[in-house]
VOZA-407981 format. One line per 10 residues: their letters; for each residue x, y negated, z of C-alpha. Coordinates in Angstrom, 1 decimal, always signed. Example, Ala and Ser with C-alpha at 12.3 -4.5 7.8 and 13.67 -1.06 7.14 Angstrom:
BEGIN
AS	+12.3,+4.5,+7.8 | +13.7,+1.1,+7.1
END
This chain:
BEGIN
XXXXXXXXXX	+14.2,-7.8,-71.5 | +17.2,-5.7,-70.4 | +17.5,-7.0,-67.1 | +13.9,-5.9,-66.2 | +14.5,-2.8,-67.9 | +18.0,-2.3,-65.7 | +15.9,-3.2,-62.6 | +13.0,-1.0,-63.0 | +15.4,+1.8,-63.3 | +17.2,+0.5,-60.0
XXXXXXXXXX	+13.8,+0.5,-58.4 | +13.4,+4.3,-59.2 | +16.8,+5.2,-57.7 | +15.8,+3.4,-54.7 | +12.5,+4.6,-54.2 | +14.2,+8.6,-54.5 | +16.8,+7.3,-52.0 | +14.2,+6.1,-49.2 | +12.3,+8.8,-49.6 | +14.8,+11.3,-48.9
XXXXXXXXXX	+14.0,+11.2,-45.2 | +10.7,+12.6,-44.6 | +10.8,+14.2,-48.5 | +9.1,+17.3,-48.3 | +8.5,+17.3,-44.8 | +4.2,+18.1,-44.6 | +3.4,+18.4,-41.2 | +1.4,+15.5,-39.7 | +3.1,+15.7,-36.2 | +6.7,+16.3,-37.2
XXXXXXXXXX	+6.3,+12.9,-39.6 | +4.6,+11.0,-37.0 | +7.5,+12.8,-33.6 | +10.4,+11.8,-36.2 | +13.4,+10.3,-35.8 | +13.3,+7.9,-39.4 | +13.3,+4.3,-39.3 | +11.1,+3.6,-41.6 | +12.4,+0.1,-42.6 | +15.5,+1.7,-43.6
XXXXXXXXXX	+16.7,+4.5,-45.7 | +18.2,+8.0,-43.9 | +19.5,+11.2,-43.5 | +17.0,+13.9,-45.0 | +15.1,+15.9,-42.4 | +14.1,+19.0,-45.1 | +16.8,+21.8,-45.2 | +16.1,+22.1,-48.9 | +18.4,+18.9,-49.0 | +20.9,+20.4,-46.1
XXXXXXXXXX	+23.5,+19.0,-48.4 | +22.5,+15.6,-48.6 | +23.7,+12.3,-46.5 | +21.8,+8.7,-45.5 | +22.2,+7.1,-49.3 | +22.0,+10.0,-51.3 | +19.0,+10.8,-53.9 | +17.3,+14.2,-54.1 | +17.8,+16.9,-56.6 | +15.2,+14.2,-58.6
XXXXXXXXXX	+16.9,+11.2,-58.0 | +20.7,+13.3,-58.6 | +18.6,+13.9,-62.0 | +18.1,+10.3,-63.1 | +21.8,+9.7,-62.7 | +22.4,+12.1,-65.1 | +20.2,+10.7,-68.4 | +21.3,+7.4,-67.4 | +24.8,+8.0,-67.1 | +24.6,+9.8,-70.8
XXXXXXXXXX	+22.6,+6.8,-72.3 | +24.7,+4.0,-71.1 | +27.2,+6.0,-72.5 | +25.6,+7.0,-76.2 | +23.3,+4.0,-76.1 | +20.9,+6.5,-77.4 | +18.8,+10.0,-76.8 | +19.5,+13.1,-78.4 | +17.5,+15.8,-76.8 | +20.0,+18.4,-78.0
XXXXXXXXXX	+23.3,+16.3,-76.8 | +21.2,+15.7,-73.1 | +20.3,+18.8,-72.5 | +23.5,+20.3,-72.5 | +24.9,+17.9,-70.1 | +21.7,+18.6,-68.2 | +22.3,+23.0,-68.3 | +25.9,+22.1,-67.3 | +25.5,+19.7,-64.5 | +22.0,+22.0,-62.8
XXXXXXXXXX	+24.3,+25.1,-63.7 | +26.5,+24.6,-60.8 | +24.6,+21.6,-59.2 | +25.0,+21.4,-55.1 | +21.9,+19.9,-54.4 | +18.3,+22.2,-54.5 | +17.5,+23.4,-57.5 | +13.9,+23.7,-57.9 | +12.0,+26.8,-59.7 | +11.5,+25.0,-62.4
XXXXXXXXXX	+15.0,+24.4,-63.1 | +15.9,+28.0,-62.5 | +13.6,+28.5,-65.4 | +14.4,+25.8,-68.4 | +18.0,+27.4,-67.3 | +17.5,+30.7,-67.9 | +15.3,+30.2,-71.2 | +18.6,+28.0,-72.3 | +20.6,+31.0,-72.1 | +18.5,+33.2,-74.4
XXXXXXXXXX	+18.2,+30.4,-76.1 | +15.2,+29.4,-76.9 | +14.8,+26.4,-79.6 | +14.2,+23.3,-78.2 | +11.9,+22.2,-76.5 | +12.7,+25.1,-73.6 | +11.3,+23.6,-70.3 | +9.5,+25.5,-67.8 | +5.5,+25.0,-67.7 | +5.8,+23.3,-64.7
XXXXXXXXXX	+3.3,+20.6,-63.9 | +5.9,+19.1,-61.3 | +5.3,+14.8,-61.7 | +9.0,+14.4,-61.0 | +10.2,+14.4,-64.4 | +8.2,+11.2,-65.1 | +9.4,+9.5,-62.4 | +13.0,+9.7,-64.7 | +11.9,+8.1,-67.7 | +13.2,+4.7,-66.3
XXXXXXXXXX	+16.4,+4.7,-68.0 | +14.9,+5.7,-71.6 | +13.7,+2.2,-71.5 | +17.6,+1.5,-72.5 | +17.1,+2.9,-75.6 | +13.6,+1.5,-76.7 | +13.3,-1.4,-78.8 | +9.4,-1.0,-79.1 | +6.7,+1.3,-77.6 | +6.7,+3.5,-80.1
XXXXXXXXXX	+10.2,+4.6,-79.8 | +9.6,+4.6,-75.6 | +6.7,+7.1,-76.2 | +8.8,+9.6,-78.6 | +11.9,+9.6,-76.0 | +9.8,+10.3,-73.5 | +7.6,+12.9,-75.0 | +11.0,+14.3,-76.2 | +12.8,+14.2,-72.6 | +10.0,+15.4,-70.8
XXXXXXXXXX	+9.6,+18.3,-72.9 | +12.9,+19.7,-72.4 | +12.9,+20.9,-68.5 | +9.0,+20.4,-68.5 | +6.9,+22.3,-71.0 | +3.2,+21.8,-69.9 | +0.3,+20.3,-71.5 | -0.5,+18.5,-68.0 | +2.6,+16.5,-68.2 | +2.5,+15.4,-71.8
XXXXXXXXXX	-0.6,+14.1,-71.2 | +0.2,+12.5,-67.9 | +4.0,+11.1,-69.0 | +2.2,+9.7,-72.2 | -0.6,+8.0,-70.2 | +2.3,+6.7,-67.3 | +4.4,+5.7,-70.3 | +2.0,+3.5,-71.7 | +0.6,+1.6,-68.4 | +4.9,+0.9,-67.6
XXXXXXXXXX	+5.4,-0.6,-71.2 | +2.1,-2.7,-70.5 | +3.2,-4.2,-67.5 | +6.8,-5.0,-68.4 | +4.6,-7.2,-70.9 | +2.5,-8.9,-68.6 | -0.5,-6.5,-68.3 | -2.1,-6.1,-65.0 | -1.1,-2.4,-63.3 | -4.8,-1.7,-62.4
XXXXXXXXXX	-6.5,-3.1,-65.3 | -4.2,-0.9,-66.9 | -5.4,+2.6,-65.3 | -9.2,+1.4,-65.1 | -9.4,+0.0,-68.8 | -6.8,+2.2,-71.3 | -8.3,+3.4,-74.2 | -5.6,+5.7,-74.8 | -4.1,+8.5,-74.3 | -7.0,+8.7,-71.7
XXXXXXXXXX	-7.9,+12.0,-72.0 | -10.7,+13.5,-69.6 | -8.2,+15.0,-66.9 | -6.6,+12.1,-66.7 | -10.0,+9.9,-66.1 | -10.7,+12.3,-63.3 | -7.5,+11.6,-61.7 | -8.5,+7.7,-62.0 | -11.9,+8.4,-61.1 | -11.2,+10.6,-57.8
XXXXXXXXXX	-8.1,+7.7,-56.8 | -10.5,+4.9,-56.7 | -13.4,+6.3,-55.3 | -11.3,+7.0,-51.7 | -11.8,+5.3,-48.7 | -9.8,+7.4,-46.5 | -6.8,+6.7,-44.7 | -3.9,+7.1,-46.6 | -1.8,+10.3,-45.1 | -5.8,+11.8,-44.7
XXXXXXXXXX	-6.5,+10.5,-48.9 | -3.1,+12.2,-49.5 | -3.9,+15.4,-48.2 | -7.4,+15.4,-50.2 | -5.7,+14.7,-53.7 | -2.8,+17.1,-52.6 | +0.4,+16.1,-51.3 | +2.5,+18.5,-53.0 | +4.7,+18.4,-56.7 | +1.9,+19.1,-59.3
XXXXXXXXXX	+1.0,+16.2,-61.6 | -2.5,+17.0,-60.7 | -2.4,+16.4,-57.0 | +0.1,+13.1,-57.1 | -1.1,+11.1,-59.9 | -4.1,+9.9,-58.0 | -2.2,+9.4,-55.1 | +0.0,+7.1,-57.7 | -3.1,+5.1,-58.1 | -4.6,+5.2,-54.9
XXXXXXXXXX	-1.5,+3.8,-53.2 | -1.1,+1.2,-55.8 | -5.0,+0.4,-55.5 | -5.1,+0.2,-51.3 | -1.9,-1.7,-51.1 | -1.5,-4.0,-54.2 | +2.0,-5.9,-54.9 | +2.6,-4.3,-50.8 | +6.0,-3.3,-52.2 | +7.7,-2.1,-48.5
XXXXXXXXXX	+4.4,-1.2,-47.3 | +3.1,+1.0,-49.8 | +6.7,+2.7,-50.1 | +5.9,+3.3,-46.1 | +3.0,+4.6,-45.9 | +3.7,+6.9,-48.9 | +6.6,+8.5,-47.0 | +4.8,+8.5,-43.8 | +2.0,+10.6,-45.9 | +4.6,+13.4,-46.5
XXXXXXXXXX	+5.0,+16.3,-48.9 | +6.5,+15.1,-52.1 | +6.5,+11.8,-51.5 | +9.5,+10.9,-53.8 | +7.8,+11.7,-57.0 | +5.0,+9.2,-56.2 | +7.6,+6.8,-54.7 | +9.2,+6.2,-58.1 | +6.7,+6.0,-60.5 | +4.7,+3.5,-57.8
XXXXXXXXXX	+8.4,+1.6,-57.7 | +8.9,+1.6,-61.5 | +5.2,-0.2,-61.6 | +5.7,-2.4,-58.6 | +9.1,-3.8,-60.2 | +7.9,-3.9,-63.6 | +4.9,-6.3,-62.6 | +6.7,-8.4,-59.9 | +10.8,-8.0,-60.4 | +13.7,-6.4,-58.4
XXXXXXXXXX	+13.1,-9.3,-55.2 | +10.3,-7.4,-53.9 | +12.5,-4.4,-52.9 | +14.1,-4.5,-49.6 | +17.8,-5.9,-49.8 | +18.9,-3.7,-47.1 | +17.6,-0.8,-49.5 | +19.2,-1.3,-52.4 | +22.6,-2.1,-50.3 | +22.7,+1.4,-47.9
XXXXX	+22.0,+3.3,-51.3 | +25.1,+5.4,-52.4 | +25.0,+5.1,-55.7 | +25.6,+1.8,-57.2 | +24.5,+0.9,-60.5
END
């Protein structure tokens, strides 16, 4: 059970990594003009990540070092202990530091009691729950650390729903459930936004970058989720391929990349990620 657990958090850093290319990049003709090799990882074309090399994660990926770091460390999750390695390392972070961040800072200095999150509904901060699988012996305790880590940078009703519901479908597919029987038949927490987000995912026939831009290609739970499921849907156990033609779709492709990655290794192992991707990352776990 660990080493799946180790390699679905490997297949969120390298999903981050890939996708720092075109990450955040929205326009149609400067995604298809570009420069990216797309069966590779590189060098970010966004100047929010001017800072960043061929290798390197985003400011989300840069994030998911940090919780696993402290938990191979502890060997456990303390919201309180974690989030002020987390106020520390954002506090004078080099990378971009996203609104939301700005804001779970500043309520940490009043301070606030915990949780102190911003009400972003940004779907990044599920695509880090990875290495809280460490720490979970059973699904109940993987559904409290993730409610709990979640909460602290992400206050929003949106995203405990949606980190509940993702949280779930993972811990069902590292035992043996099927990933889309999962999101077409779960009981709970399958609350009515979710559904809709089910509903609207399946019921496209579009291309993908033109499906993308009609669920939203942007950061908001709300507008990624069903491209989550669409992707996953269109392209099936398509490891490379899906992770393609969710970067070639643009806008905040990383946050889909990781929870589709997190999924894709859960149901199928670590072999079905590129070798050359996991070797030209970085970061080495």
């Amino acid at each position: 059970m660990n080493n799946i657990k180790e390699d679905i958090i490997l297949g969120s850093f390298v999903a981050d990594s890939y996708c720092l290319g075109a990450h955040w990049v929205y326009m149609k003709k400067q995604l298809d003009e570009s420069p990216l090799d797309w069966n590779s990882l590189n060098a970010p074309m966004s100047r929010c990540h001017n800072t960043k090399n061929k290798g390197d994660f985003t400011h989300y990926g840069d994030q998911n070092i940090w919780l696993y770091q402290y938990l191979k460390e502890e060997n456990s999750f303390e919201p309180e202990k974690f989030i002020n390695i987390w106020r520390d390392k954002m506090s004078s972070y080099e990378g971009y530091v996203d609104e939301n961040s700005t804001e779970t800072l500043r309520n940490l200095r009043i301070p606030l009691s915990l949780p102190c999150g911003g009400v972003s509904d940004d779907l990044s901060v599920i695509g880090r729950i990875a290495p809280l699988l460490l720490v979970s012996q059973n699904e109940e305790e993987f559904l409290k650390n993730v409610r709990s880590f979640v909460l602290l940078t992400h206050y929003s009703e949106v995203i405990k729903e949606a980190s509940e519901y993702f949280a779930k479908v993972l811990w069902a597919v590292i035992h043996g459930a099927d990933i889309m029987e999962c999101f077409t038949s779960f009981k709970a927490p399958y609350t009515h936004r979710l559904k809709e987000y089910v509903t609207k995912a399946l019921g496209s026939t579009l291309d993908t970058f033109d499906a993308i831009r009609i669920f939203g290609p942007a950061c908001d739970t709300e507008e990624g989720m069903p491209g989550v499921i669409y992707l996953l849907n269109k392209y099936g156990s398509d490891y490379k391929t899906i992770m393609i033609e969710n970067a070639k779709a643009g806008g905040d492709s990383s946050s889909r990349a990781m929870l589709l990655s997190m999924l894709l290794v859960a149901a199928y192992g670590k072999e079905i990620i590129p070798a050359n991707w996991i070797e030209e990352m970085n970061y080495k776990l």
